[in-house]
N, C-alpha and C positions, 0 to 999 in steps of 0.2 A: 420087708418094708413095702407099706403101699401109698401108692401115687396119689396126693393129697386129691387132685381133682376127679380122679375117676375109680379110684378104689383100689384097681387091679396092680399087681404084680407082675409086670409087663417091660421090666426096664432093659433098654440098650444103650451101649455105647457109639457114640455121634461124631464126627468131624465133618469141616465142609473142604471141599477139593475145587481146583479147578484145573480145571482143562483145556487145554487149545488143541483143536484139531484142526487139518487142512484134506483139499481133494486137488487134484491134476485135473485140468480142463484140458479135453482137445485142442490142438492148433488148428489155427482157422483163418482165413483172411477176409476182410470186411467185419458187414453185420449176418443179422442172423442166432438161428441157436446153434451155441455149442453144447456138447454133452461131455461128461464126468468122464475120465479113463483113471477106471481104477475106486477101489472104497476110500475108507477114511485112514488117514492116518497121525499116529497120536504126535505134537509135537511139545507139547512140554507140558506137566503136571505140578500143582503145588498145592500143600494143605497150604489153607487160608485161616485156619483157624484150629486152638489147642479141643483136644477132644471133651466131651462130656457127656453128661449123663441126661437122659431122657426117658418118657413113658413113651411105648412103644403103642400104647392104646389112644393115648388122646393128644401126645406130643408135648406135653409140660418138660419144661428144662429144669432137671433139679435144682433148688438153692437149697442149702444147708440151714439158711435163716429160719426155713418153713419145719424144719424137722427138728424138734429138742428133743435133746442128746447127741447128736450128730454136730460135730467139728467141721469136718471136709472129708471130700470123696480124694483119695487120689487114685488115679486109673495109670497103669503102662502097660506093658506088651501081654504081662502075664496076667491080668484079671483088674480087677480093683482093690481099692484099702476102706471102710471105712472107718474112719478115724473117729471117737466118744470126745466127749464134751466132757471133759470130767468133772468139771463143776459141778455140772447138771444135779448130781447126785446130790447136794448138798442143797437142794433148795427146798 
């Protein structure tokens, strides 16, 4: 299957996450600079968003509308599905 707007055969699957990180600041008293003790540490994660499908050449977000024959993607852990239009055949 190729990527309506760029041709290629490039496709991956996509989620967006977020992240909150923090750092330990020296103790210090007054003003002045303080410096970082210690890297970054991770404090909580969350997908923000269910996954999908993308061209990995020019970034198009699949829609199924753009593609006859084609129903729906579904993606889970093990690969994707895609699912036929069955109608399609009959037009």
């Amino acid at each position: 299957m190729k990527c309506k707007e760029c041709n290629k055969e490039a496709w991956v699957v996509g989620r967006h996450r977020n992240l909150v990180e923090w750092r330990l600041l020296n103790k210090g008293d007054g003003y002045g600079r303080r410096n970082y003790n210690g890297g970054w540490k991770k404090d909580t994660e969350k997908i923000i968003s269910k996954q999908y499908l993308r061209c990995n050449g020019c970034g198009y977000k699949f829609n199924s509308d753009d593609y006859k024959g084609i129903a729906e993607i579904k993606i889970d852990s093990k690969g994707i599905t895609i699912v036929s239009d069955g109608f399609s055949k009959f037009e």
